[in-house]
TORLUM-484144 format. One line per 10 residues: number of its first residue (from 0); their letters; for each residue x, y, z of C-alpha. Coordinates in nm, 3 decimals, decimal comma. Layout:
BEGIN
NUM> a> X Y Z | ...
This chain:
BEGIN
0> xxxxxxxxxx> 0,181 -2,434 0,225 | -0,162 -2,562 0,363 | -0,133 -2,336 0,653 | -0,068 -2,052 0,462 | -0,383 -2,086 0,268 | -0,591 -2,118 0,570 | -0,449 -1,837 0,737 | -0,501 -1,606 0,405 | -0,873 -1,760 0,404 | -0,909 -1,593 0,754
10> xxxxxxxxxx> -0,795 -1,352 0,752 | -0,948 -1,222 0,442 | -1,278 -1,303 0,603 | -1,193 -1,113 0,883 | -1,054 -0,809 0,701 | -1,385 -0,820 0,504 | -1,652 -0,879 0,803 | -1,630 -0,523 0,857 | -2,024 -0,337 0,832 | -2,018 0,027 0,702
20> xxxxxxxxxx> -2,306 0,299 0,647 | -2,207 0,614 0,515 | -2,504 0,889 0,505 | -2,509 1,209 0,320 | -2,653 1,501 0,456 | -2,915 1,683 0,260 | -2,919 2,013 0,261 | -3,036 2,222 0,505 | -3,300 1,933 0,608 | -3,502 2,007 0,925
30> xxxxxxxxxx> -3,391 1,723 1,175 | -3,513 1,702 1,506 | -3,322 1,591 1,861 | -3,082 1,291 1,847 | -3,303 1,012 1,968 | -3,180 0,615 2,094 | -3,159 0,427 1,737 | -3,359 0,140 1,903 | -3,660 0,418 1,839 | -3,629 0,466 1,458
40> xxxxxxxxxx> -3,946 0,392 1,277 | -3,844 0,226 0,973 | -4,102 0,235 0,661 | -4,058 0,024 0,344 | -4,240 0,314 0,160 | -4,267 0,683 0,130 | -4,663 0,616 0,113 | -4,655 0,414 0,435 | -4,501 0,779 0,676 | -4,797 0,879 0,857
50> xxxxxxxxxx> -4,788 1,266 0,784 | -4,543 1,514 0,699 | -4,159 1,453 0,679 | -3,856 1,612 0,590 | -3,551 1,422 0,385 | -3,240 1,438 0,599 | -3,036 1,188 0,478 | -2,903 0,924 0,202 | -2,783 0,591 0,384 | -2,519 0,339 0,227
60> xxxxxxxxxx> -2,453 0,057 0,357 | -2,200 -0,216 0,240 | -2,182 -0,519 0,440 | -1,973 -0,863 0,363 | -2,279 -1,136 0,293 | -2,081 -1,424 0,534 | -2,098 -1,215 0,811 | -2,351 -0,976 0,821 | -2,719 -0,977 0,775 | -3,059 -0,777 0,641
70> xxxxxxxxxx> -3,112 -0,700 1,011 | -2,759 -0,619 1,094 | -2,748 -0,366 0,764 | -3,082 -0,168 0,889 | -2,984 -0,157 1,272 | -2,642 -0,021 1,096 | -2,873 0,262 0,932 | -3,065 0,303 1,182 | -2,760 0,389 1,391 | -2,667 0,656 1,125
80> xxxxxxxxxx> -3,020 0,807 1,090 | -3,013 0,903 1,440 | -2,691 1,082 1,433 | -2,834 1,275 1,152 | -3,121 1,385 1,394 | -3,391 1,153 1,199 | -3,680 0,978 1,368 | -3,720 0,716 1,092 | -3,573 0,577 0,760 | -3,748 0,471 0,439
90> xxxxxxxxxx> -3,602 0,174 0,288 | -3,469 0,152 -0,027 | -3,320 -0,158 -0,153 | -3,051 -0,409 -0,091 | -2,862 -0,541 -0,372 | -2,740 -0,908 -0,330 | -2,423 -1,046 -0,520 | -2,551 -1,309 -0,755 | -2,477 -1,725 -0,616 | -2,166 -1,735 -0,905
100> xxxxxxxxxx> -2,006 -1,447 -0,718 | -2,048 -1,580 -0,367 | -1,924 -1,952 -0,444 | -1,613 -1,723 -0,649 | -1,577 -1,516 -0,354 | -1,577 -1,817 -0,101 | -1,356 -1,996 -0,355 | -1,076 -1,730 -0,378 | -1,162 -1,595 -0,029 | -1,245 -1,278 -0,142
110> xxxxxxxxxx> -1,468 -1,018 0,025 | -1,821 -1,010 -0,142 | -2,062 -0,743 -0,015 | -2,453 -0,620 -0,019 | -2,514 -0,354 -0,045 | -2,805 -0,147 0,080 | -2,980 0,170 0,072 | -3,240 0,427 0,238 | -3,367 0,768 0,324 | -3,318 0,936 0,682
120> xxxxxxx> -3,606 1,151 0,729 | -3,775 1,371 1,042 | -4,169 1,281 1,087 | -4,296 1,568 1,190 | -4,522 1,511 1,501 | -4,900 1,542 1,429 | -5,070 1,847 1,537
């Protein structure tokens, strides 16, 4: 019975380490060549983007809190932004599950995720 347990802990952690960013397209947003993500500017503000921009994007990101981190969630977006043609991302937020639901979740060995959010967008090169 032991061994059962344990291998239901697992491999509920396992099935739950998984990292995900969805992104939604806006519009007919002006995005400019696909670029490596490791060259995404990432701003914490709108005020902070150096110039003009265009919104191309919403980015979602749920992530399991044992396994994943901050970093991990905005390299994940940053991934997504430049598939959406963006040359930075403006974050949002990240929403942590409270201590009570982490101890629950590491009690019952179930899944419990951040979640995170921010806006693709094309800085349009100065002139």
């Amino acid at each position: 019975m032991k061994k059962l347990f344990f291998t239901l802990i697992i491999v509920s952690f396992v099935l739950t380490a998984c990292m995900s960013t969805k992104a939604v397209r806006l519009g007919d947003a002006i995005a400019g060549p696909m670029i490596p993500w490791q060259q995404i500017t990432v701003y914490r503000t709108a005020d902070q983007v150096p110039g003009d921009y265009n919104e191309v994007g919403l980015l979602m990101t749920t992530a399991s809190t044992i396994w994943t981190s901050e970093k991990g969630m905005w390299n994940s977006m940053k991934k997504k932004a430049a598939k959406l043609g963006a040359n930075a991302i403006i974050l949002d937020a990240i929403s942590e599950p409270s201590a009570g639901a982490k101890i629950a979740g590491a009690l019952f060995g179930i899944g419990i995720n951040r979640k995170g959010k921010a806006v693709a967008i094309f800085v349009h090169p100065k002139k």
